[in-house]
ZAMARGU-4260 file (C-alpha; in steps of 0.2 Angstrom, whole numbers, plus 5000, padded with zeros to 4 digits):
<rodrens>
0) 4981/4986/5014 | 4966/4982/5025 | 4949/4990/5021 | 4944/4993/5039 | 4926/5002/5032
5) 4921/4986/5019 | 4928/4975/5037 | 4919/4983/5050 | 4904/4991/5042 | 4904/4980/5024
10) 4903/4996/5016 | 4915/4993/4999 | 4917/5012/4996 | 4935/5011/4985 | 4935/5023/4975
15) 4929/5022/4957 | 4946/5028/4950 | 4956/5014/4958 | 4945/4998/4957 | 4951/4985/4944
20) 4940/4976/4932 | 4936/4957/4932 | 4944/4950/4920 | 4960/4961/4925 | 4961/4949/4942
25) 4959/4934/4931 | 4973/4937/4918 | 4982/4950/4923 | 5001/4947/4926 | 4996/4957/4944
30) 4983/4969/4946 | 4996/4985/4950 | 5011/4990/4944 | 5022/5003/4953 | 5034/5011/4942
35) 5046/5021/4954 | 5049/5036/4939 | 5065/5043/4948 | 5073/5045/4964 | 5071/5065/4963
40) 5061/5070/4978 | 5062/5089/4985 | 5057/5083/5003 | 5069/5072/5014 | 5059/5061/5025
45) 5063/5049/5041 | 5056/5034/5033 | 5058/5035/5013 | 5058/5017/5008 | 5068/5022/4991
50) 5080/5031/4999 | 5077/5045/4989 | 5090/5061/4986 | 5088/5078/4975 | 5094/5076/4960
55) 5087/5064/4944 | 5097/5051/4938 | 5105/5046/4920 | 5099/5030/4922 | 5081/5033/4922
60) 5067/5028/4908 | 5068/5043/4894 | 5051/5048/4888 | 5051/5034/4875 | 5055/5021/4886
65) 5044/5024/4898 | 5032/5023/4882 | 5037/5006/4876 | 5037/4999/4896 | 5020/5005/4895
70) 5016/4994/4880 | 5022/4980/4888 | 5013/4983/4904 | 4996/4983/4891 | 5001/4969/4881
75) 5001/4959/4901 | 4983/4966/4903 | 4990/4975/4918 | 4977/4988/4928 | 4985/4999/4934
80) 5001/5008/4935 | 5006/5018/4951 | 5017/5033/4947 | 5028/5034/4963 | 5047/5040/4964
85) 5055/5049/4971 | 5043/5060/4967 | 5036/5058/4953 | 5029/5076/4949 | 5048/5079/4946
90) 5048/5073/4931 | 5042/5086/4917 | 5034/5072/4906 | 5022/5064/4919 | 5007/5071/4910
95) 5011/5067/4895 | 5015/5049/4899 | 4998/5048/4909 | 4989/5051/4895 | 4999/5039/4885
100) 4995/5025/4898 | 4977/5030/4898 | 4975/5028/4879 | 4981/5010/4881 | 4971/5003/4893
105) 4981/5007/4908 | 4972/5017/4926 | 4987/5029/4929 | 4985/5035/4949 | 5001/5044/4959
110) 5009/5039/4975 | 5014/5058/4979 | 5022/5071/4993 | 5006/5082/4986 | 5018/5098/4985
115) 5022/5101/4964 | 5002/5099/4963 | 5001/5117/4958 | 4983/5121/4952 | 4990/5118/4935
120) 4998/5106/4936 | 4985/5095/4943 | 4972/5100/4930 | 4986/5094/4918 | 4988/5077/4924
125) 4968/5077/4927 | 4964/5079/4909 | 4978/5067/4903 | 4968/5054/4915 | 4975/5053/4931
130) 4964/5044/4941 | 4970/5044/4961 | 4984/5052/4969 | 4988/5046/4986 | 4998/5060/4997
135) 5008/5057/5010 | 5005/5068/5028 | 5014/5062/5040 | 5004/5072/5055 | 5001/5089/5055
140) 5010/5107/5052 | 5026/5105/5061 | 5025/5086/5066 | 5024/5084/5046 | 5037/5097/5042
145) 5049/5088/5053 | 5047/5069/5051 | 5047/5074/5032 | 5062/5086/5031 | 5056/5104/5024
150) 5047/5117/5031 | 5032/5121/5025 | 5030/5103/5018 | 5012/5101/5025 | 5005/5117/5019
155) 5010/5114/5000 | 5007/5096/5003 | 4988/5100/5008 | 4986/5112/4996 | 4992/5100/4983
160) 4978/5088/4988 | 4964/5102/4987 | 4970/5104/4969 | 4971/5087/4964 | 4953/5085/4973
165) 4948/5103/4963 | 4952/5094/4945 | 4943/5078/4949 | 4954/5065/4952 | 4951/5053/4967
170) 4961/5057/4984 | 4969/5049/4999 | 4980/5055/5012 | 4992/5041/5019 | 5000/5043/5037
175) 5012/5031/5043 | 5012/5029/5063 | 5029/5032/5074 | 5032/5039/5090 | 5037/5056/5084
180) 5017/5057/5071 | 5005/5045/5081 | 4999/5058/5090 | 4992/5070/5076 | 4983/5053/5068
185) 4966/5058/5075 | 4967/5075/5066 | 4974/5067/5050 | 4959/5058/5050 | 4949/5072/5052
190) 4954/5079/5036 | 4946/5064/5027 | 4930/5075/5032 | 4935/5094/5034 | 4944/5091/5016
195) 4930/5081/5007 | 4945/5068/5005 | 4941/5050/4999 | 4949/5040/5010 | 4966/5038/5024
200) 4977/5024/5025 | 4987/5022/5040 | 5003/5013/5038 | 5014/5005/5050 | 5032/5009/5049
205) 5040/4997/5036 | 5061/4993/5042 | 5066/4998/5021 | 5076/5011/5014 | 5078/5027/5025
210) 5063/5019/5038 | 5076/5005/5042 | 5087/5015/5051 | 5070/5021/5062 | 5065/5008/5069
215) 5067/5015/5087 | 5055/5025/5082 | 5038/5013/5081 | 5026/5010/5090 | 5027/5000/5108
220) 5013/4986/5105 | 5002/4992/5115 | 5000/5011/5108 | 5000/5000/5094 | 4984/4991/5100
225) 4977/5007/5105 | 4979/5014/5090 | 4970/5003/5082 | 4957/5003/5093 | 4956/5019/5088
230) 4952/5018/5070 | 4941/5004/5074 | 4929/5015/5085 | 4932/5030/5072 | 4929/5018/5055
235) 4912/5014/5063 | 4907/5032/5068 | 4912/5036/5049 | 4905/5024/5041 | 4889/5028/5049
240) 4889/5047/5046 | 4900/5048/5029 | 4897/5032/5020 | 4909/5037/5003 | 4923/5039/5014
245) 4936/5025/5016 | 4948/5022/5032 | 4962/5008/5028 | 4976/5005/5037 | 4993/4996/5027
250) 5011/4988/5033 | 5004/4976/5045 | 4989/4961/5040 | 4991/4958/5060 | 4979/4973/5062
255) 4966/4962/5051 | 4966/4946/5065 | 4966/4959/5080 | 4950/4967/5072 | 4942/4949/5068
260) 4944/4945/5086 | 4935/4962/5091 | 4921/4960/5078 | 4918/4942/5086 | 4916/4949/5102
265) 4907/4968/5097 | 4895/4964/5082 | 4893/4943/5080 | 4883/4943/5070 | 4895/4951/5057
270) 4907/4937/5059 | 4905/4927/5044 | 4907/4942/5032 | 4923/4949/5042 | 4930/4930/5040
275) 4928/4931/5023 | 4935/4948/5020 | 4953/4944/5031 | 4955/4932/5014 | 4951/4947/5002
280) 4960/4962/5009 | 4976/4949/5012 | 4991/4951/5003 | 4988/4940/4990 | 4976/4939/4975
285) 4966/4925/4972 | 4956/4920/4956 | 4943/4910/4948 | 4953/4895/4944 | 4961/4894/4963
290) 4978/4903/4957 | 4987/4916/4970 | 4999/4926/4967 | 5006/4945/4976 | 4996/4959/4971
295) 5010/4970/4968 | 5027/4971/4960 | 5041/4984/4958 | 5049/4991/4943 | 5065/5006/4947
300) 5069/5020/4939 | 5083/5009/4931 | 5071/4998/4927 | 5076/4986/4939 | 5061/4973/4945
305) 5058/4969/4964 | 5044/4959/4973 | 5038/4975/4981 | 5042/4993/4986 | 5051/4988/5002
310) 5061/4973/4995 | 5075/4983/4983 | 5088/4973/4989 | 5081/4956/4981 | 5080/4960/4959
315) 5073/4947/4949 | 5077/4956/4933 | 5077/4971/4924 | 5063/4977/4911 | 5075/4983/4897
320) 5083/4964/4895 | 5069/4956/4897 | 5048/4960/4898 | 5041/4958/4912 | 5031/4944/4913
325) 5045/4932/4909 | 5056/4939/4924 | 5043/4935/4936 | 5036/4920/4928 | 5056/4917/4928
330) 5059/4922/4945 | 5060/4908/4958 | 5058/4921/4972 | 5041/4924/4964 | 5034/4910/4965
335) 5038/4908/4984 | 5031/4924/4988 | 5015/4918/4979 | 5014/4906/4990 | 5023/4910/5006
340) 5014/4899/5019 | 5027/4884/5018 | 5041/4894/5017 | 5040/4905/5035 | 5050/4900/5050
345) 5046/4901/5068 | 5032/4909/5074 | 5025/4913/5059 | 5029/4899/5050 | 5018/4891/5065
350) 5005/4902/5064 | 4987/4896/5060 | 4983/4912/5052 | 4998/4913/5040 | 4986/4912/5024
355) 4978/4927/5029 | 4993/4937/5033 | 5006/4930/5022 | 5019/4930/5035 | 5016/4948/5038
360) 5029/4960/5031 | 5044/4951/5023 | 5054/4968/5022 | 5054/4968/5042 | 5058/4952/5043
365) 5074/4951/5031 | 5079/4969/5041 | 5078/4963/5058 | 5084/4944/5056 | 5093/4945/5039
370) 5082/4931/5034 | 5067/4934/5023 | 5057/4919/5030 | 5060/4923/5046 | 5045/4928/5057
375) 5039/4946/5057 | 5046/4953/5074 | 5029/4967/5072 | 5015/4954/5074 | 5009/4962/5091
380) 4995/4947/5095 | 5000/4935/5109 | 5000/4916/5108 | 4984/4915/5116 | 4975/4927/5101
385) 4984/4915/5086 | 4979/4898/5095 | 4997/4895/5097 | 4996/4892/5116 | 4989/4873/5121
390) 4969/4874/5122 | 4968/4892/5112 | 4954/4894/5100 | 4961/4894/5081 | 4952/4901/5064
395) 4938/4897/5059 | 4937/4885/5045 | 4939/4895/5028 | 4924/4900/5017 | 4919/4887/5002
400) 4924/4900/4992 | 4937/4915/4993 | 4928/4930/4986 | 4938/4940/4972 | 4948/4954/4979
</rodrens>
């Protein structure tokens, strides 16, 4: 994710509920944990990256499993653990297994289509400490309803986040931008305002799951540079006016260079903070000793243990063999991804920014070219921006020190 409020403005407005302490970042196994509770979802949408379908699965976590997985995610000094699916509100044990997480150390927060939020159900998962829940609206009324499959999916979906909001848990609202939703983004980012809404992301279509079979539906580059240009304009007019509201935008480090560029140009004198930050927001975690490592990792329904979200098809393990942090301390796909600068080929791999971007997204990469070092075929800046053209200016040199994420 890029922070474009702490970028533009350097305004660092995250949410309370979702920030990670210190000494998390320094000995945590990774500072988030998304546990994908089933593949249940009621809604059927273009771009699922789990492929998700209607009914739960034998093969999930039973109550005391999930309990036990928990333990081990405490004993690794884990954060936070994302609740994502599916849907995970399908599952009737999701407030009871918050409160267990919270009572071990563990920030629970939600990844959610907003719409079994009932008024009670909400309060529930509130009290057993649900701290965030991030829901998904893909534009507005009917552009929502049809990119997402069910009628009537926006109106539940919005209500949801009003009574997730109502019980006191942090909320987002994230967008993800394709031909048939770009349109109503200005007006999904009015609800950050009209709905007293913490913050937006805007994500750019991943090529995984059910979004890989849509990828005629992104973005030309150049609505794609609008866009952005967009939030740019918009992140400063918010920032000004509504300093505890967030804008971010996910699915493409790309957007992070492009803004540098415009941040040189527009305010200069805000350059040395932006460099540093392109280090922070990137893909990586960095920590006092110099060690890096991915932010993020993936654990299925099955129990099954992926790099991230998007990349299902590589498993490095599976939780109910082995714990955790010996599959990926195991795991020589890890490692790479921890460090992913030498490994990228073509472009990317030429790319004098690579360390800030990480190769971009290695899920459209592997979906396009079959090749998960290959370079990302959604980076939308010309040679000339990268410094890849002869005589081009290239980045700056880094700061002494990479500030903590």
């Amino acid at each position: 994710m890029i922070d474009l409020t702490r970028l533009i403005r350097g305004l660092d407005n995250r949410p309370e509920q979702i920030r990670y302490e210190k000494r998390h970042t320094e000995n945590a196994l990774v500072p988030l944990v998304v546990w994908n509770t089933t593949p249940a979802c009621n809604l059927k949408c273009k771009h699922c990256y789990f492929g998700a379908c209607d009914e739960r699965d034998s093969e999930e976590f039973s109550t005391e499993e999930a309990k036990r997985f928990i333990d081990s995610l405490a004993e690794m000094d884990v954060p936070v653990l994302v609740f994502s699916g599916g849907e995970p509100f399908f599952r009737e044990d999701i407030a009871e297994l918050t409160r267990y997480a919270t009572e071990q150390g563990i920030r629970p927060i939600a990844s959610s289509n907003g719409t079994f939020l009932t008024e009670e159900r909400a309060q529930a998962v509130a009290d057993a400490g649900m701290q965030y829940v991030g829901v998904s609206l893909d534009g507005i009324g009917a552009t929502n309803d049809e990119f997402r499959g069910v009628d009537g999916a926006f109106e539940k979906a919005l209500q949801g986040l009003r009574n997730a909001r109502d019980a006191g848990m942090g909320t987002g609202i994230r967008c993800t931008m394709t031909e048939g939703t770009v349109q109503d983004i200005p007006e999904v980012v009015d609800l950050l305002i009209e709905e007293d809404i913490d913050r937006v992301n805007i994500f750019h279509l991943i090529y995984s799951g059910r979004g890989g079979d849509i990828t005629d539906a992104d973005l030309p580059f150049e609505q794609t540079r609008e866009m952005i240009d967009y939030l740019y304009e918009r992140t400063k007019e918010i920032a000004d006016e509504h300093p505890d509201k967030q804008l971010l935008t996910a699915g493409n480090y790309t957007d992070a260079v492009y803004l540098y560029h415009k941040i040189r140009e527009d305010m200069p004198e805000h350059e040395e903070r932006a460099r540093e930050l392109l280090f922070a927001d990137g893909p990586r975690r960095v920590v006092k000793n110099g060690d890096a490592g991915p932010k993020v990792v993936n654990v299925d329904h099955r129990g099954d243990v992926h790099p991230s979200m998007f990349l299902s098809q590589y498993t490095m393990g599976n939780v109910r063999e082995q714990r955790l942090d010996t599959i990926v301390e195991e795991s020589e796909l890890w490692q790479k991804l921890a460090e992913p600068s030498e490994h990228l080929k073509g472009r990317c791999g030429e790319c004098p920014w690579k360390e800030v971007c990480g190769g971009n997204s290695r899920a459209r990469a592997a979906a396009v070219e079959d090749d998960l070092w290959a370079s990302d075929p959604r980076c939308y800046l010309t040679d000339e921006e990268l410094g890849l053209a002869s005589g081009t200016e290239t980045i700056p040199a880094v700061a002494e020190s990479i500030p903590d994420p």
